[in-house]
N, C-alpha and C positions, 0 to 999 in steps of 0.2 A: 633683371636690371642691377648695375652695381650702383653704389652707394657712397660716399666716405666717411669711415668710421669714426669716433673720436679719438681724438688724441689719449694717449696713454697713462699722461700728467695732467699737468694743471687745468687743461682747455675744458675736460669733462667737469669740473667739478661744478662749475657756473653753470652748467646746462643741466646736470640733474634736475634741477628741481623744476622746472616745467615742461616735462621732454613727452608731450604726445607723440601716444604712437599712432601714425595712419596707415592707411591701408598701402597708399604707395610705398611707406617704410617695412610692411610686411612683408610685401613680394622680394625683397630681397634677398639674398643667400646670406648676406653680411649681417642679418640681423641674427643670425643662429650664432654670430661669434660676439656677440656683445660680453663678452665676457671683461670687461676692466670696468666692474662695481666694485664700491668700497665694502671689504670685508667679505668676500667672497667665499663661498665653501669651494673646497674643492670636488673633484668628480671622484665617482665610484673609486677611482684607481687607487686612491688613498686610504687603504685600509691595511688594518693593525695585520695582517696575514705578514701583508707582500711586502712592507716595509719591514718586519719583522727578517723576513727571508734577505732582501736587501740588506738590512744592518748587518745580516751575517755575512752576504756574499763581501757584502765593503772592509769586512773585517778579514775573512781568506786573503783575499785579494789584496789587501795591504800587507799579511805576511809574509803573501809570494813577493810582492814585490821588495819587501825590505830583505829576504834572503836572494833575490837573483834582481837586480835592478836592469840588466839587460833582458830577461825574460820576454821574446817575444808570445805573448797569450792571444787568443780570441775571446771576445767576452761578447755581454750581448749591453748593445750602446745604453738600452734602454734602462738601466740596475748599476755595471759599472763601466765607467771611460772615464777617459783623461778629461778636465774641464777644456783641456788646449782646442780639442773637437768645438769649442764654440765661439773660435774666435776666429776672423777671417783673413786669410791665410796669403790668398792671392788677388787683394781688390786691386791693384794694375790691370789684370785679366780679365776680373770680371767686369771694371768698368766699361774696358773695350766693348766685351761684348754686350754687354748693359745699353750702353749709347748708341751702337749700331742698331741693333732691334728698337729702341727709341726713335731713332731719327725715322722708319720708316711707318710708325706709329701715330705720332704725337698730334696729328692733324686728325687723327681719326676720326673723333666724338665730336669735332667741332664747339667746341668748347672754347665760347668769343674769348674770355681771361688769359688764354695761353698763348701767349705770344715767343717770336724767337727773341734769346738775350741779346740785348745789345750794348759791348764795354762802351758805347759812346757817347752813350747818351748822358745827355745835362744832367746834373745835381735835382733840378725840378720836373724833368721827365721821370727819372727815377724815382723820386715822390709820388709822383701820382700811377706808374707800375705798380707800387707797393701800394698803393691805397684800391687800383682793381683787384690785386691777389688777397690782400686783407679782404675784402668782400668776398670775393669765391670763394677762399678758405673757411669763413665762418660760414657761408650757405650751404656748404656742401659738409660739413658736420653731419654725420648721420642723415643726409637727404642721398637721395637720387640725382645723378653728374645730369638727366634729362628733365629733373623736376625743375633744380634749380637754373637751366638756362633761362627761361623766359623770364624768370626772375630777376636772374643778373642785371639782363637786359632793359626791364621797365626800370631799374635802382637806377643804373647810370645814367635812362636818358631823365628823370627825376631829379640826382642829386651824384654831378657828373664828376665832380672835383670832390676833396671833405670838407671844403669850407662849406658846400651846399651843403653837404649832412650837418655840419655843425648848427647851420644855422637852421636849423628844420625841428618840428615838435614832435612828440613823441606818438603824438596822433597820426600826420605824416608820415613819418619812419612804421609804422604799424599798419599804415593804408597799404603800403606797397609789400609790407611781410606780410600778410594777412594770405592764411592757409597754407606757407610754407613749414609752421610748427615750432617749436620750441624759441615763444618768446622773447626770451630776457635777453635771445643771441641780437635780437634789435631792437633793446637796451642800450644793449653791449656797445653796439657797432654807433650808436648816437654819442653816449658818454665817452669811447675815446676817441672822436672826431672831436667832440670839444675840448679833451685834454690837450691833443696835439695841437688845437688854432689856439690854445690860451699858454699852452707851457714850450711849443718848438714849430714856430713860424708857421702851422699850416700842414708841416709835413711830418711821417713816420718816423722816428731813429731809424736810423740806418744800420744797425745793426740788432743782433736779437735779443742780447743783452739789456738793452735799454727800453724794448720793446715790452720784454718780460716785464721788468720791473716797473713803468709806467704808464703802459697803454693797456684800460680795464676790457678783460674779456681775454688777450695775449695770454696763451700758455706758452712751455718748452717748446710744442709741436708748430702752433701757428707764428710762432717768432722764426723757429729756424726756417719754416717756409716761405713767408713774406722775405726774412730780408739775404736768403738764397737768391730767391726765383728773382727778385727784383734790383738785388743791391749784390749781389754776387759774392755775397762773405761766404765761408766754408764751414757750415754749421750741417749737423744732420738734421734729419724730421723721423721722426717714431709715429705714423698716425696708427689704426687698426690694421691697414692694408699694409704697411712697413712690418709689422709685428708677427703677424701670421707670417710670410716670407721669408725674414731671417730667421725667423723662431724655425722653418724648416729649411731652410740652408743649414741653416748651426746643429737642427737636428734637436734641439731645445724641449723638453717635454716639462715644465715647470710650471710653479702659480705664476699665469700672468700678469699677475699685479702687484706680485713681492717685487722689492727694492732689488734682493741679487738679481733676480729675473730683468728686469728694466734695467739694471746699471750695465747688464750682457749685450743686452740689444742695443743701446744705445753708443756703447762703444762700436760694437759691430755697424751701427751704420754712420758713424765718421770716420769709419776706415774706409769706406764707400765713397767718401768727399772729401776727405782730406789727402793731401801730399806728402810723401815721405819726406821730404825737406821742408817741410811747409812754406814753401814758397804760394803764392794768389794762382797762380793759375798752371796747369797741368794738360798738358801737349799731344795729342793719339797724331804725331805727325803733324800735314798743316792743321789737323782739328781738334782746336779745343775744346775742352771738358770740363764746364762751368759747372759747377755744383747746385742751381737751380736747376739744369736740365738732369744730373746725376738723381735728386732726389723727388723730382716727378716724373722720373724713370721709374725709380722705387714704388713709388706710389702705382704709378701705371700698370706697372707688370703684377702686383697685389692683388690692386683691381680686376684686371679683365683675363690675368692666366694662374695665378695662382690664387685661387680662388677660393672658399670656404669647402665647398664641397664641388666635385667631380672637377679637379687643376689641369691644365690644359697641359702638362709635363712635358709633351712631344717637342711644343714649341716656345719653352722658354730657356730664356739666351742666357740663364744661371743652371742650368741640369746639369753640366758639367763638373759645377762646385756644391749640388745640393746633396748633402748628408740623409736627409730625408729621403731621397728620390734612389740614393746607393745602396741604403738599408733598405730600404723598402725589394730593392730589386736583387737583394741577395735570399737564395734559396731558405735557409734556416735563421734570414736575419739577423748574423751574428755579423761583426767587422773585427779582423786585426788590431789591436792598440798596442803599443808598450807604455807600461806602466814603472815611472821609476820609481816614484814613492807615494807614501799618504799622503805627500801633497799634492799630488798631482790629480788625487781625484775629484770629479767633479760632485758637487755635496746639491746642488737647487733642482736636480732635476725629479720628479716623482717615476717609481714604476707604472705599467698598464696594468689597465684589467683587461685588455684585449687589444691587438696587435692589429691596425686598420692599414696602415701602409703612411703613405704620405700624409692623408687627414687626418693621423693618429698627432699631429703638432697644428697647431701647440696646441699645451694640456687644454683641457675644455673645463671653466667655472661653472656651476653651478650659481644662475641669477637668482639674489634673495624676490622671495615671492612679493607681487604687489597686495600692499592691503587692499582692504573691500572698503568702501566707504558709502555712504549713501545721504544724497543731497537732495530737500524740499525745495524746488526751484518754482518759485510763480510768478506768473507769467501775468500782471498785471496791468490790464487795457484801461483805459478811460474814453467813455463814448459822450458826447452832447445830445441833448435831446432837441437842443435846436437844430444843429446840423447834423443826422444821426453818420452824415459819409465822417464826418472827424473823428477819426479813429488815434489816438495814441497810446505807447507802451514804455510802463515806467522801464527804466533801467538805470543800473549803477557803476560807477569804473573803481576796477580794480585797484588796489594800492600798486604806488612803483613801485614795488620791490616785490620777490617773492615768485607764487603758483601766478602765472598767466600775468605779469605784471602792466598795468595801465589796459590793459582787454576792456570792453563792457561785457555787460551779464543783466541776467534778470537778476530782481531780491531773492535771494535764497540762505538755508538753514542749513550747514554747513556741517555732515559726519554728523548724523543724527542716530537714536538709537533703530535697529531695524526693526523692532514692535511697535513706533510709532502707531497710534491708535490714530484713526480715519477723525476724529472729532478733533483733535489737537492739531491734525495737519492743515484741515479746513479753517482752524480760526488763522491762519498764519497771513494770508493778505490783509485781513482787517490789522494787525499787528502791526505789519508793514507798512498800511498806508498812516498808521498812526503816529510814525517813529519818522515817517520823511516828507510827511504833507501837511500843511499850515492850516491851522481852526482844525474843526469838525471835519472828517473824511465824509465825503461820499457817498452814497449806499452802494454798496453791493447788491450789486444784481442777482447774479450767478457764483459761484464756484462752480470748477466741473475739471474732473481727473481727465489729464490729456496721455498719460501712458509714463512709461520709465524709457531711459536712452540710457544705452550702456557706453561710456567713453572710457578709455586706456590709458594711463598716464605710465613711463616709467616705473614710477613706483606707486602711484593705489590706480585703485581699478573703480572708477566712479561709476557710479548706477544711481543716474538723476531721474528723481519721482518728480514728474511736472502737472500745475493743476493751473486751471485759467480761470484768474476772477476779471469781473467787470464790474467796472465803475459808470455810473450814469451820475452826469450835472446838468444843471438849466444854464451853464454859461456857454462861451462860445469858443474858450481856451482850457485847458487841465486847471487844475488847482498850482497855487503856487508850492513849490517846495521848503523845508525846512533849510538852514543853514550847518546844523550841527546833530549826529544821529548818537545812536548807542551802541554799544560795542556787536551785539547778537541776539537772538531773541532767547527767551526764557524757554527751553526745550528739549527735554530728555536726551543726552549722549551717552555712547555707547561707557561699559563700565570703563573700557582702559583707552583712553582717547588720544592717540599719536598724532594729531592732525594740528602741530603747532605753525607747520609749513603750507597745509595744504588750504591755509586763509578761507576769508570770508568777505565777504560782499561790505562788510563798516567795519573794518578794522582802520581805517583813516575818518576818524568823525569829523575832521578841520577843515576838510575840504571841501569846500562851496560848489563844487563842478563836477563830486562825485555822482550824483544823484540829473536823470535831467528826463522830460519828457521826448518820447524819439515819434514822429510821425509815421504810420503802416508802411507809407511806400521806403523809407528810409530804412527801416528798421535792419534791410536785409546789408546796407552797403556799410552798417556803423561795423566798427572795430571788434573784432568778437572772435574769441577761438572757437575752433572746431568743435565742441561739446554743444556750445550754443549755437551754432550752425542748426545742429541736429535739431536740438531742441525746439528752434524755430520752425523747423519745419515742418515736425511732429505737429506741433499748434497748427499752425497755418490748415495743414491738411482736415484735420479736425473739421473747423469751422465752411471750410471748401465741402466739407463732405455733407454738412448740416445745410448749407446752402443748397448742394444740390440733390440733396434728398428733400 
């Protein structure tokens, strides 16, 4: 299944930090190129040998060329070339052919958001085009183009216009993302629904410019697509599937996430949408060549033919101008260049360690490892002894901001040390129920270890240790709650503890409606990422299994 990557700029950096990974995001081929994290290593190929050997061939090579400046040479692309190899040469031609393989295409996935442009539409249809592409674009961030339809579709009949979204709470807005993954994106999509009804009538800037700079969550990428696709300005988009593409059109073997590297592609693909004259619009005969359709062209052919691994080559409508696909298909992988001077070389590119053909581009980072963390999660019940069926389970919401932002959870101790002794884990409900529940707690009935669930995040790799206490009262409701808690409990951390991001259950004490009692049958519909998904289930089973044993 494909997927769409993040954007290359700005779009990613809001999503790091709550970016579950699930299992539908595994099966992807596009998860093997996640490569635009911040501070990336580069791959093997980067070693003191071969750059070495490169420093020198770029030093011959600039002699020859400063004593014969016509010197026609063969060189091998991948060590010395001209930087001109990375810039695109013939986009008239290849828009033609671009669009054409598009138009017969674009219908394919069925994908409700894509619509044909149309110049004629009102000022206020165009609003609200750009307010469905703004949603697909940020859905399909790192998801699945099949996870996110049925999505799409519950959002718009939900919250059809952004004045719905605006006016909607974040509970709301989370009922309807709830197991699509990485939170904060429906955050995101609340907070600038309500910038646009409070600062530009309702609707999106119409251009990408304006979009960048004040619509929260708007990167480079999702501006130039929104207001392409919907408002027909001629801007590019760079998403992952852009990136990979030109990077082998251009033949580009660099860090993907250095500036020269991005400042290459991104010129490359408004050479792709823009006009030599720059006049609006741009003519194949009677068919015009709107630049929303040029750049979910780009995106398209990324996606489903130029792929991460095993590119469908035969039948893409760019082979003709892919540098990638030339080299790859010359015997000894060398190409003709003429070299007139040192300045003409290209300086961003890295040598290989090994010569793959086409899926040797672009270069391949090295993702920094995710920490290990490990989280006491408890699962605290409250039973009546009047009515033993009333079963409730505390739970707390997340702060707005941050890891899983406004989610619920159970109480839990947060990147704990991993020798945790069993005697210190066991007093942690009593703790808990002391720190959010009014008078005297309770008795604890039981504690009892329910198992560990291993969840993924981006960047730490959580292993939640979950144990289930119970509370028995002679009343006929939970206890009342506290109004104000304490920052975390008192509790061994690891010696070097990174996890200033990766929050905790009371990190917002102020909040009267963090804390709340959730009834059994409810418990499974409240707002909860995927970790606690598990988690509940894990319990559940437990006690299913105690029954019917």
């Amino acid at each position: 299944m494909v997927k769409r990557r993040y954007s290359t700029t700005g779009d990613l950096e809001w999503l790091e930090e709550d970016a579950e990974v699930f299992t539908h995001v595994n099966d992807s081929t596009d998860e093997e190129d996640a490569s635009y994290q911040p501070k990336a290593k580069l791959s093997k190929g980067k070693n003191t040998g071969s750059k070495r050997k490169a420093n020198q061939m770029t030093k011959d090579a600039s002699e020859e060329a400063s004593n014969s400046s016509n010197t026609h040479q063969t060189v091998l692309p991948h060590e010395i070339h001209p930087k001109s190899l990375h810039t695109v040469q013939s986009s008239p031609a290849m828009r033609l052919s671009l669009l054409k393989w598009y138009r017969g295409v674009h219908d394919a996935r069925g994908m409700p958001w894509r619509k044909p442009y149309d110049p004629l539409l009102g000022r206020a249809d165009r609003a609200q085009r750009a307010y469905e592409v703004w949603i697909s674009e940020i859905m399909l961030q790192q998801t699945q183009v099949v996870t996110v339809i049925p999505y799409y579709n519950r959002w718009i009949e939900k919250f059809p216009t952004i004045c719905h979204l605006a006016a909607a709470t974040l509970d709301e807005v989370n009922a309807i993302w709830k197991g699509l993954g990485y939170y904060s994106r429906a955050r995101r999509l609340l907070e600038g629904a309500q910038k646009a009804v409070k600062d530009f009538s309702g609707r999106l800037p119409d251009n990408a410019k304006d979009l960048e700079s004040h619509i929260p969550g708007i990167g480079r990428y999702s501006a130039g697509a929104i207001s392409s696709i919907a408002y027909g300005e001629r801007v590019p988009v760079l998403d992952g599937n852009v990136h990979r593409l030109l990077s082998r059109v251009l033949a580009l073997h660099a860090n993907p996430k250095a500036k020269g590297t991005l400042d290459i592609l991104w010129a490359a693909a408004a050479a792709m949408v823009e006009s030599q004259d720059h006049t609006p619009l741009i003519q194949d005969g009677n068919q015009p060549q709107y630049a929303g359709d040029i750049n979910q062209a780009l995106i398209e052919l990324g996606s489903t033919v130029c792929k991460v691994r095993d590119p469908d080559c035969g039948s893409c409508p760019l082979q003709s101008w892919c540098s990638a696909f030339r080299i790859s298909g010359t015997s000894d992988k060398q190409t003709p260049s003429t070299l007139t001077d040192i300045e003409d070389l290209c300086r961003v590119c890295e040598p290989f360690a090994e010569f793959e053909g086409v899926t040797s581009y672009p270069l391949k980072a090295e993702r920094k490892k995710a920490r290990e963390e490990l989280d006491i999660v408890n699962v605290i019940e409250w039973r009546s002894l009047i009515h033993p069926e009333s079963r409730h389970f505390l739970m707390v919401r997340r702060p707005a901001g941050g890891l899983l932002a406004g989610l619920y959870e159970f109480p839990s101790s947060v990147n704990v040390a991993k020798d945790l002794d069993q005697d210190s884990q066991s007093k942690l409900p009593n703790w808990f129920c002391s720190q959010l529940l009014e008078g005297d707690p309770p008795l604890i009935t039981q504690v009892q270890n329910v198992g560990e669930v291993l969840h993924v995040f981006s960047h730490i790799r959580k292993t939640y240790r979950v144990q289930w206490a119970v509370l028995e009262g002679s009343e006929d409701s939970p206890p009342p709650l506290l109004m104000s808690r304490v920052a975390e409990p008192p509790m061994k951390k690891p010696k070097s503890r990174k996890s200033a991001q990766s929050g905790n259950s009371f990190t917002n004490p102020h909040d009267p409606t963090s804390a709340v009692w959730v009834p059994l049958e409810e418990v499974a519909n409240t707002n909860m990422g995927t970790g606690v998904v598990k988690i509940w289930a894990l319990t559940k089973k437990l006690w299913e299994e105690k029954t019917t044993g």
